[in-house]
Structures are given as C-alpha cells and as structure tokens.
C-alpha positions in Angstrom: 26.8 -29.8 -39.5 23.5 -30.9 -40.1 21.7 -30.9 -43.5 19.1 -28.9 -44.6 16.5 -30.7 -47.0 14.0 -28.2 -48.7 10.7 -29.9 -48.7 8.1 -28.0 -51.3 4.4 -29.0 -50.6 0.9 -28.3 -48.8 0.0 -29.3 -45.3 0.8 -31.5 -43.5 4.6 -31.7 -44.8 5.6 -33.7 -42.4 2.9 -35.9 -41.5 4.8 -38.2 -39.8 5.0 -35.9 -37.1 0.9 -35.6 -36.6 1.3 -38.8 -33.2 3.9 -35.9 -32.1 2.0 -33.1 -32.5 -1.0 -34.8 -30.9 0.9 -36.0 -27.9 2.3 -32.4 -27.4 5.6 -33.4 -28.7 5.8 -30.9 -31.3 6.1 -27.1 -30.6 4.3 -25.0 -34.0 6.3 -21.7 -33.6 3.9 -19.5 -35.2 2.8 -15.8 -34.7 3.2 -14.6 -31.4 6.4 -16.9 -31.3 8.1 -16.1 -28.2 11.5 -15.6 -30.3 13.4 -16.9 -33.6 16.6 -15.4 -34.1 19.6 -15.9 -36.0 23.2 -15.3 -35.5 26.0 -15.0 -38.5 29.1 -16.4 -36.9 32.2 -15.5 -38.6 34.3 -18.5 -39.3 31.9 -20.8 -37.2 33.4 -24.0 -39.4 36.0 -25.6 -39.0 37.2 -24.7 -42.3 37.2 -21.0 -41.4 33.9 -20.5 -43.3 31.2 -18.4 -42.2 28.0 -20.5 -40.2 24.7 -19.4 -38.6 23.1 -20.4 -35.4 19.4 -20.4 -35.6 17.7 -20.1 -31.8 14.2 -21.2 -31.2 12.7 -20.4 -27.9 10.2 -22.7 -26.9 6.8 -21.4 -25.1 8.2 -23.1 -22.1 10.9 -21.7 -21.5 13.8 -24.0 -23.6 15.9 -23.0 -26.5 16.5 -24.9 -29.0 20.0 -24.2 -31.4 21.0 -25.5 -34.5 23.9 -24.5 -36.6 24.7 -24.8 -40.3 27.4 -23.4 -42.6 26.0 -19.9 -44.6 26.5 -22.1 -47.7 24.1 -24.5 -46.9 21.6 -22.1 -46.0 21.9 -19.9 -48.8 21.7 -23.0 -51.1 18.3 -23.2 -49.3 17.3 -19.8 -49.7 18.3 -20.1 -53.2 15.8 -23.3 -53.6 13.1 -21.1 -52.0 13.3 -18.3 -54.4 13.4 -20.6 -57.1 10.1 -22.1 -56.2 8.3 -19.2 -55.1 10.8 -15.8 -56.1 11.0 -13.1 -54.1 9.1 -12.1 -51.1 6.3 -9.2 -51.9 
C-alpha cells in the first residue's frame, strides 16, 4: 500500500514538480474535473481490513487508481482536521 504523507503549506507544495507541470507532465484536477471518485472496498487488505480506491480521470481520457487501507486515510483526514477543523 502506498503511503500517504500530509504536506501543510502555501503554493507551490510541490515545487519540484513546476519542470513537470511546464512540460505538460502534470494533470491539475481542478474544477470542472472530469471525475474524482472514491470506492470503500470491504476487506480490500490483505489483512481483511477495509481499503479505498481513489480514481482520477484524466482530461484525456486515462484513469489513474490508487489504493490505501481506510486507516491510513482517516489518519490523514484526522491530520487535516487538526490543522484546519472542520469543513464550513
């Protein structure tokens, strides 16, 4: 499973990725995004534990999936509402 780091700052947060992004390397899934969903999968890991598939379609066309264990995620959601609380 991959891991999810929580990065807190101001833009760019990743500015490592600005060659990317120039070249057209880098997809900025905004408003208007085509589609973001996500999926709970009951006992997705291998453990028996509950995951989630995020899916990302790209404007042209590709998906893009990536899967990560509920735990994980809610750890980041946790470290989200810690920084910035609830969602108004």
């Amino acid at each position: 499973m991959p891991i999810i780091n929580v990065v807190f700052g101001t833009e760019p947060v990743w500015p490592e990725l600005a060659a990317k992004y120039d070249a057209g390397e880098v997809y900025w899934l905004g408003e208007g995004a085509p589609m973001i969903q996500i999926a709970g999968l009951e006992g997705g890991m291998k453990s028996g534990k509950p995951s989630l598939v995020i899916r990302l379609e790209l404007p042209d066309g590709k998906v893009v999936m990536a899967e990560t264990s509920w735990a994980l995620f809610d750890a980041a959601h946790a470290a989200l509402r810690g920084r910035f609380g609830a969602p108004v």
